[in-house]
Backbone bond lengths (Angstrom), bond angles and torsions (degrees), N, CA, C in turn:
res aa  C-N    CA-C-N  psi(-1)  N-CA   C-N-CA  omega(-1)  CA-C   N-CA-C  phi
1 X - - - 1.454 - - 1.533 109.01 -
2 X 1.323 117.59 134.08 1.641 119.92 178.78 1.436 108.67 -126.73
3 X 1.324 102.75 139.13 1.673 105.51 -170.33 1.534 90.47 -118.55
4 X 1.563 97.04 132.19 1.809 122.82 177.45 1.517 95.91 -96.18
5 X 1.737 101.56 130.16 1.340 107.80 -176.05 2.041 78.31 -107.36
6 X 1.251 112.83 124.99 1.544 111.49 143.43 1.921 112.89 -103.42
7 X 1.658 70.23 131.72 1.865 88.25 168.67 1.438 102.71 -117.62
8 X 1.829 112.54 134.29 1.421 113.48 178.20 1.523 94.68 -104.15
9 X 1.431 100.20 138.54 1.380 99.73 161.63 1.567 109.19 -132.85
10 X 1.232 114.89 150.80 1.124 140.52 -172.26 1.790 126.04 -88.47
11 X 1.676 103.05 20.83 1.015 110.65 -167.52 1.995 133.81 -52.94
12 X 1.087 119.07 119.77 1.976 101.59 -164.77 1.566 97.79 -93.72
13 X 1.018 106.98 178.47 1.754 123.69 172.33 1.258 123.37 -114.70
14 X 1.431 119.45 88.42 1.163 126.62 -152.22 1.965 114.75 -65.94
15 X 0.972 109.14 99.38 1.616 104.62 173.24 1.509 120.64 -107.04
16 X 1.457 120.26 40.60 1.430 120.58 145.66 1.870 96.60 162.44
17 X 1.362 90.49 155.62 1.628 88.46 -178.76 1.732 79.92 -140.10
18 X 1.325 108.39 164.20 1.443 144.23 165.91 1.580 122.35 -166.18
19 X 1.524 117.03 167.01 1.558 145.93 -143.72 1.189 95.16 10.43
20 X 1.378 106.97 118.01 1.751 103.28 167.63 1.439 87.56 -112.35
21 X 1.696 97.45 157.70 1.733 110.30 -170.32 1.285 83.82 -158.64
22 X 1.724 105.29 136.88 1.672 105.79 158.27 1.732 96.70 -133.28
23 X 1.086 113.58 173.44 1.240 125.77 152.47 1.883 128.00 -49.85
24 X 1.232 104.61 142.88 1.400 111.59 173.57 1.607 124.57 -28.61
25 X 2.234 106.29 -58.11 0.796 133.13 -142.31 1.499 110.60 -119.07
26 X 1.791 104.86 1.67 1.324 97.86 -171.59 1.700 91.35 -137.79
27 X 1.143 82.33 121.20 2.236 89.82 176.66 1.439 113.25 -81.02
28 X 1.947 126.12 -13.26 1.050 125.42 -133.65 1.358 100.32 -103.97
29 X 1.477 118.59 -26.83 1.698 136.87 178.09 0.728 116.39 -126.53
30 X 1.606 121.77 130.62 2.078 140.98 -171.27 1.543 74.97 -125.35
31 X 1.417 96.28 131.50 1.869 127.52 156.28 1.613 89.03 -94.89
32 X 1.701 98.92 142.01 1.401 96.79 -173.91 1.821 84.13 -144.95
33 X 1.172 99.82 -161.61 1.874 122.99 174.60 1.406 96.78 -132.86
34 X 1.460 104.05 115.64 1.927 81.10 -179.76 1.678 95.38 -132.19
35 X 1.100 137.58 150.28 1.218 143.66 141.06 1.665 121.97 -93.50
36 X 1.847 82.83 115.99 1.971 102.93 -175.09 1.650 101.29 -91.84
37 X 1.559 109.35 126.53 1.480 100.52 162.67 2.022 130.97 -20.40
38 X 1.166 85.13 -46.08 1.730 96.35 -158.26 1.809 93.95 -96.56
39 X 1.485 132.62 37.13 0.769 153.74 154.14 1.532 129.59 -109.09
40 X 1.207 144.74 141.74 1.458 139.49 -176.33 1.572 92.08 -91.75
41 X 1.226 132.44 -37.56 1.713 110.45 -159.23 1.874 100.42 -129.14
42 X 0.988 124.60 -152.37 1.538 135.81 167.50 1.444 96.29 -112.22
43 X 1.490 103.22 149.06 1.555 144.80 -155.56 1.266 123.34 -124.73
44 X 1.172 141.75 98.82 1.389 117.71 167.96 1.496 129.52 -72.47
45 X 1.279 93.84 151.01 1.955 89.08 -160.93 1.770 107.15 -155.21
46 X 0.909 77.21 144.78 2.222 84.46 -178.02 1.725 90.86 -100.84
47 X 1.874 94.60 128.82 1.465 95.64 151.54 0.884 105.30 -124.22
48 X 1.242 103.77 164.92 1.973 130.80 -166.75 1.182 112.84 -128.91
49 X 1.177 121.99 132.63 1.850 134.33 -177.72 1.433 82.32 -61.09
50 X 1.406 145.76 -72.79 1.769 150.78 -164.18 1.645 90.77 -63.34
51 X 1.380 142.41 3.88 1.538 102.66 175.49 1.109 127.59 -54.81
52 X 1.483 117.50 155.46 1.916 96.07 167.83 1.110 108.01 -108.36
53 X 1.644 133.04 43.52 1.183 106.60 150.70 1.989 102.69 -132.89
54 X 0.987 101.18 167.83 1.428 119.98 -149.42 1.973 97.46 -62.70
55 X 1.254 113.23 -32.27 1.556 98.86 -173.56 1.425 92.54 -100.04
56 X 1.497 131.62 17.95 1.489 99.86 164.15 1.507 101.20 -98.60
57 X 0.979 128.05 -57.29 1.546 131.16 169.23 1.697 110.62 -19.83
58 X 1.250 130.06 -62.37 1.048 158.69 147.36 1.575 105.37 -8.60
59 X 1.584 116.59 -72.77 1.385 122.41 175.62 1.338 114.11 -71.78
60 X 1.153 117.71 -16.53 1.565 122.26 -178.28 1.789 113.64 -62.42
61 X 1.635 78.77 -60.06 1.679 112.21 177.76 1.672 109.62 -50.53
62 X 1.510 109.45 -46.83 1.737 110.70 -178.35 1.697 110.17 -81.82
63 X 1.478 113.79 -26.11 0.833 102.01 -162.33 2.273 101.28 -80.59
64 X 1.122 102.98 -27.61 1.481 117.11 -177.31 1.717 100.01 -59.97
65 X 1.159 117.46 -47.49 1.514 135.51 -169.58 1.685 91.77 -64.54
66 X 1.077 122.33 -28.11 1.836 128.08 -167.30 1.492 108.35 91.02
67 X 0.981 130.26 12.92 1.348 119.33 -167.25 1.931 99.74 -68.23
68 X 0.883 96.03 -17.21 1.815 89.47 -173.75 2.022 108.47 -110.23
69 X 1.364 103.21 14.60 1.600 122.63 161.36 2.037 88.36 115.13
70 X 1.229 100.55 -170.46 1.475 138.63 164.72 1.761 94.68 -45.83
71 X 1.902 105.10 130.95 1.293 86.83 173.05 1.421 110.88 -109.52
72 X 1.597 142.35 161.04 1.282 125.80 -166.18 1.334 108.36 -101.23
73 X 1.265 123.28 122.11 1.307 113.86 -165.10 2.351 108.10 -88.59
74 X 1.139 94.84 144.20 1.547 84.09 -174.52 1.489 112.10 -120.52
75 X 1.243 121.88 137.76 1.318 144.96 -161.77 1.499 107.39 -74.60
76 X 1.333 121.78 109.20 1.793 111.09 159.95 1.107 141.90 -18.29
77 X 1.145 120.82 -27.99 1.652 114.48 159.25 1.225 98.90 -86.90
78 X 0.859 174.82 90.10 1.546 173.67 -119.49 1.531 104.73 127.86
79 X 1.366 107.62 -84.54 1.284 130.37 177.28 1.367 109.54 -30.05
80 X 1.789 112.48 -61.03 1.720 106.78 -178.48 1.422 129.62 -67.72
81 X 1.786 114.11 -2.64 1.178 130.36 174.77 1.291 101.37 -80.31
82 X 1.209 147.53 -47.84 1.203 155.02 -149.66 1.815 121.78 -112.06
83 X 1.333 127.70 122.36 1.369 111.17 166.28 1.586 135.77 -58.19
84 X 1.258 123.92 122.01 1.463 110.31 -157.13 1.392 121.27 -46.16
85 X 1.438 119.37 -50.71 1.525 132.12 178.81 1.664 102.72 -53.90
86 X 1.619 125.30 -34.45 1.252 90.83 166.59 1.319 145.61 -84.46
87 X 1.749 104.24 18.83 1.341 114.88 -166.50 1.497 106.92 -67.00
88 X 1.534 106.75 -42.52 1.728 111.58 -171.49 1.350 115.71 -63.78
89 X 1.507 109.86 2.12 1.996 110.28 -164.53 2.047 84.21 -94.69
90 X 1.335 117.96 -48.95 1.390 133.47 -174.24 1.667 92.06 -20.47
């Protein structure tokens, strides 16, 4: 007897990222603007070095490297004024 594990993943195709911003205190998540193929417009979206799926890790990784410019780092009092996901629209 063989048991089929299906895993869905939800993977996008990243065709452009802009403003990446993380926090002061946290290296692990960049809020970015990204436009996914299988999307009509740009998105704001947190990537995470731990995502589990393959284009957030991915954007995390390019965006740390600079590939999507200078990232702006944002200050704790800042941060608790504001919802995180809307940082990447700023």
């Amino acid at each position: 007897m063989t048991v089929e594990l299906l895993i869905q993943t939800n993977e996008r195709t990243i065709v452009s990222a802009m403003k990446p911003r993380r926090f002061r205190d946290d290296l692990t998540m960049v809020f970015l603007t990204v436009w996914f193929e299988e999307l009509s417009q740009p998105v704001p979206f947190a990537a995470n070095v731990f995502d589990c799926e393959p284009h957030g890790r991915k954007l995390w990784f390019r965006a740390m490297r600079g590939d999507y410019g200078p990232i702006e780092v944002i200050d704790k009092d800042f941060a608790d004024r504001e919802e995180p996901l809307r940082l990447a629209l700023l």
